[in-house]
N, C-alpha and C positions, 0 to 999 in steps of 0.2 A: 571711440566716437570721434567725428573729426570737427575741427574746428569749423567748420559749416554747422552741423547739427547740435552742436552746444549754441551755438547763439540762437538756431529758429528755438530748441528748446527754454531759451529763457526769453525772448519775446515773449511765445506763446505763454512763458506762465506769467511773467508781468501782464499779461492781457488779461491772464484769469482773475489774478490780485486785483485789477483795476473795476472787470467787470465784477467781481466779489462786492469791491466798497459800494458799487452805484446799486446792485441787490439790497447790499444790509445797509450801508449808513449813509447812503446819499438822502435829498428829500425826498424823491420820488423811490423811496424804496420799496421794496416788494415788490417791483414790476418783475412777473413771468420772462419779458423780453432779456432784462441783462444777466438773469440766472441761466438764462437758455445761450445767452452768449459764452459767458463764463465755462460752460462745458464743451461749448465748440472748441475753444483753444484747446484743449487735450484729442478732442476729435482730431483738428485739424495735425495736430503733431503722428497721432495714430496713423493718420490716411496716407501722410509721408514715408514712415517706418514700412507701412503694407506694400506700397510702391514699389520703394526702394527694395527690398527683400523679396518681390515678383508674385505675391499674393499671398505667404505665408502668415501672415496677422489681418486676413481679412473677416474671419471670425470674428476675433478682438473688436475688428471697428465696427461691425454689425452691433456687437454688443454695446458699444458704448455709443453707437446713433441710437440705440434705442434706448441707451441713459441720458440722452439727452430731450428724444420725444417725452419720456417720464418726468422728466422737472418738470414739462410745462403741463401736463397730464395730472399729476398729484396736485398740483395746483386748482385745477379745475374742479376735480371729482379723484377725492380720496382713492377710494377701491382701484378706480381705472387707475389711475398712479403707481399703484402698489404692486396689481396684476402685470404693469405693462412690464414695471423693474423685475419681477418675478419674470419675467422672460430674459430680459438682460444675464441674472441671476444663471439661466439655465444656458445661456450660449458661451456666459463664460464658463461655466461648468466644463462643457465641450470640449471648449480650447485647451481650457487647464489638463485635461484630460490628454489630450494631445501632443501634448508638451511634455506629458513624462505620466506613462501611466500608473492609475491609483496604488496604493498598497493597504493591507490592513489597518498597518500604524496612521494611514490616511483619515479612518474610520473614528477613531477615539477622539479628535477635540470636535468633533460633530456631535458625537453621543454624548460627551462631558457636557457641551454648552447647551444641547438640546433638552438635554436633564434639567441643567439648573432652572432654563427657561421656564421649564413647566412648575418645578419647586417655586422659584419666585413669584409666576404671574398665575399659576393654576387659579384659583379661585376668582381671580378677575380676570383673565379670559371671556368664560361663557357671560357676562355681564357687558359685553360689545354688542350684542345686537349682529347685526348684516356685518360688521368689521370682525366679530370672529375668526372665521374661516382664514379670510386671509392672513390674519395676526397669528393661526397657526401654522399657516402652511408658509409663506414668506421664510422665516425664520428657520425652517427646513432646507432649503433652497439656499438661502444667508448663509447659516454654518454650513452645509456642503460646498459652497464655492469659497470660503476662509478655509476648511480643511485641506483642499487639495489645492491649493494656491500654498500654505503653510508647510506644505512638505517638499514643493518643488526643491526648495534651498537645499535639502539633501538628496533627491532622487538626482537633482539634473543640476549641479551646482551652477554659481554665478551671477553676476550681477542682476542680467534679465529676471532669474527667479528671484532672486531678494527683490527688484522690486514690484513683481508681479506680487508676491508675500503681504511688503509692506502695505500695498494697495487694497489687498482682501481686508489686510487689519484695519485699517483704519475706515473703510466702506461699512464692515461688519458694527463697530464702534458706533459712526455715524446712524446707519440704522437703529442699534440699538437704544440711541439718545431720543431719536425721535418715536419708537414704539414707544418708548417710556412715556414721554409726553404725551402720547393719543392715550396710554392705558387710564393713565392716572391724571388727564385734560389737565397739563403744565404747558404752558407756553409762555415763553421770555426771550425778549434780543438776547437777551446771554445763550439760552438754548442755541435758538437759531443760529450764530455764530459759529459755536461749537458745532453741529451739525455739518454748517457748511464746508469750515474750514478742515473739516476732517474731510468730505466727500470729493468735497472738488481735488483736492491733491490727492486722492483714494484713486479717479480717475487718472489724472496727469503721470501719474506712478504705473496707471497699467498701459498709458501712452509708450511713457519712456521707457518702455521694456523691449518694443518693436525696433529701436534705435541705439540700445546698448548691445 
């Protein structure tokens, strides 16, 4: 990585830190606008790396513009938020794909966490209403794009897949914090925080893979 691209990569994440605080703890918090900034700076870093590399991470940044349409989307209307990252979910599927193809061993922490999901929340599931469906299917789509992000680090070794890896885990994490809270109606600045701070670097991490 050259000393160019270390420094646009920590601008752009002090942009994200910055627009993170005016999100969670400024007064006019919760504005849609500086969440949606917040993700642009990994956007912005993504769009560099596709560039520069002649269009091979243009999948990548498709997905993460439409991780960025979805912060303001979930916002609005639940469902459409959910559906839209369910697409994100499926382009990085793609890529990952791309990047080093699946293996069996690919398969197992999918069925492991898609098991427990249903051990854990089976009974309050069907007690969502219209958010069912999606609270099952999502989380499908979720652990399929952590499993094969999770195995890059041995099919195709190297930094890029560690942090393509890092970035599924801590995206899947994030999600998971917030299903919880819609399952079981928990909401708290703490949540939120947690959420964010796991997502927004969940992004910047599948940024800086285009660049290492």
């Amino acid at each position: 990585m050259a000393v160019t691209e270390i420094v646009l990569a920590v601008v752009l994440f002090l942009g994200m830190e910055a627009c993170l605080y005016l999100y969670l703890d400024s007064p006019k918090r919760g504005s849609l606008f500086w969440k949606a900034c917040a993700t642009l700076m990994p956007v912005l870093l993504c769009l560099f790396g596709s560039v520069r590399s002649g269009g091979e991470h243009y999948l990548l940044l498709a997905a993460l513009c439409v991780c960025l349409i979805s912060d303001v989307l979930i916002g609005i209307h639940f469902v459409s938020g959910v559906l839209s990252f369910l697409t994100a979910h499926i382009l990085l599927m793609v890529y990952l794909v791309r990047q080093a193809p699946p293996t069996l061993w690919s398969l197992l922490p999918w069925a492991v966490l898609y098991g427990l999901l249903w051990l854990y929340y089976g009974k309050e599931i069907p007690t969502l209403g219209k958010r069912a469906v999606p609270m099952c299917l999502y989380p499908a789509f979720l652990f399929g794009m952590f499993s094969l992000a999770a195995a890059l680090p041995f099919l195709r070794p190297g930094l890029s897949s560690v942090c393509l890896a890092l970035g599924a885990a801590c995206f899947c994490v994030s999600d998971m914090v917030l299903g919880d809270g819609v399952v079981h109606e928990k909401q708290s600045r703490l949540r939120d925080h947690v959420i964010m701070h796991l997502y927004e670097p969940a992004v910047f991490l599948f940024a800086l893979s285009t660049i290492w």
